[in-house]
N, C-alpha and C positions, 0 to 999 in steps of 0.2 A: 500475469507471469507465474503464482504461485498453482495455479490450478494447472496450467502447461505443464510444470513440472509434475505437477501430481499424477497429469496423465499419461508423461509417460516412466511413472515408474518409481519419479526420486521420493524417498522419505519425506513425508508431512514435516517435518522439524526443519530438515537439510531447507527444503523448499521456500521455508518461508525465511529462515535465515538469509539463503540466497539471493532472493527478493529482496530483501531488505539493505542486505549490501549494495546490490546493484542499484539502487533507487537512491543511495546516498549522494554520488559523484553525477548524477544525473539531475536531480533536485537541487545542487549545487550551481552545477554548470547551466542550469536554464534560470534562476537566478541570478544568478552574475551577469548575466547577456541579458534578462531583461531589466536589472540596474541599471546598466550600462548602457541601452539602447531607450527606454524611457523613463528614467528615472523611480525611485517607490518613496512612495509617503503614505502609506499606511503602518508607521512602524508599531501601532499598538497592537495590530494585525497579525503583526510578524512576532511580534513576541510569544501573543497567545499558542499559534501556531506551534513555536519552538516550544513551549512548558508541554503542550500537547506530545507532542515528539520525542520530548524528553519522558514523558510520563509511560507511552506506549513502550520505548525501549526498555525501559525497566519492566515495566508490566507484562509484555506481551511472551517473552522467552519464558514466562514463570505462566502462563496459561498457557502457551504450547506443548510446555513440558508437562502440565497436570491434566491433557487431557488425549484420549485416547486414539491412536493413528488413524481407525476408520470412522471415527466422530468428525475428528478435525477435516480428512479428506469430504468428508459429507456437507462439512458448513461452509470449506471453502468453494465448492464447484457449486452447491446453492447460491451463496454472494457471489459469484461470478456470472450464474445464471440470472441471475436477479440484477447485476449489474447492466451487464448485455441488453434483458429487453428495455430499461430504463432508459439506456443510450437510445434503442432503438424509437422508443417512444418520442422521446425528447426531438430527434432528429428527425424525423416522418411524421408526426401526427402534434406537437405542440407547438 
């Protein structure tokens, strides 16, 4: 989502902000529906996860803002590219 935005145009910052919001009510809502539909008992799982979560939102607005617009546009279409053929591995050839 945040490289989409990068390409067409929005600020490196806005972008992952945006991402980030949006990922909230959606990480929420597919959560809740899968409580609800199979039950979770991993909750040591779920903990880690949230300190994780908790630790990026603090951290992450404080490295987007100390590093520079066409660095960050550079590492995030890398990790998206990177992301991509991994998928594409995993799903065709593993």
């Amino acid at each position: 989502m945040t490289g989409g935005q990068l390409a067409v145009g929005q600020k490196s910052r806005n972008s992952v902000g945006i991402t980030t919001l949006a990922e909230v009510p959606i990480c929420m809502g597919s959560f809740i529906s899968y409580y609800l539909m199979s039950g979770f008992s991993d909750w040591p799982l779920l903990i880690l996860m949230t300190i994780g979560a908790l630790a990026g939102a603090v951290i992450g607005p404080n490295i987007t803002r100390s590093i520079d617009h066409d660095k960050l546009k550079i590492v995030v279409g890398a990790l998206a590219i990177v992301a991509g053929i991994w998928i594409l591995y995993r799903t065709y050839l593993a």
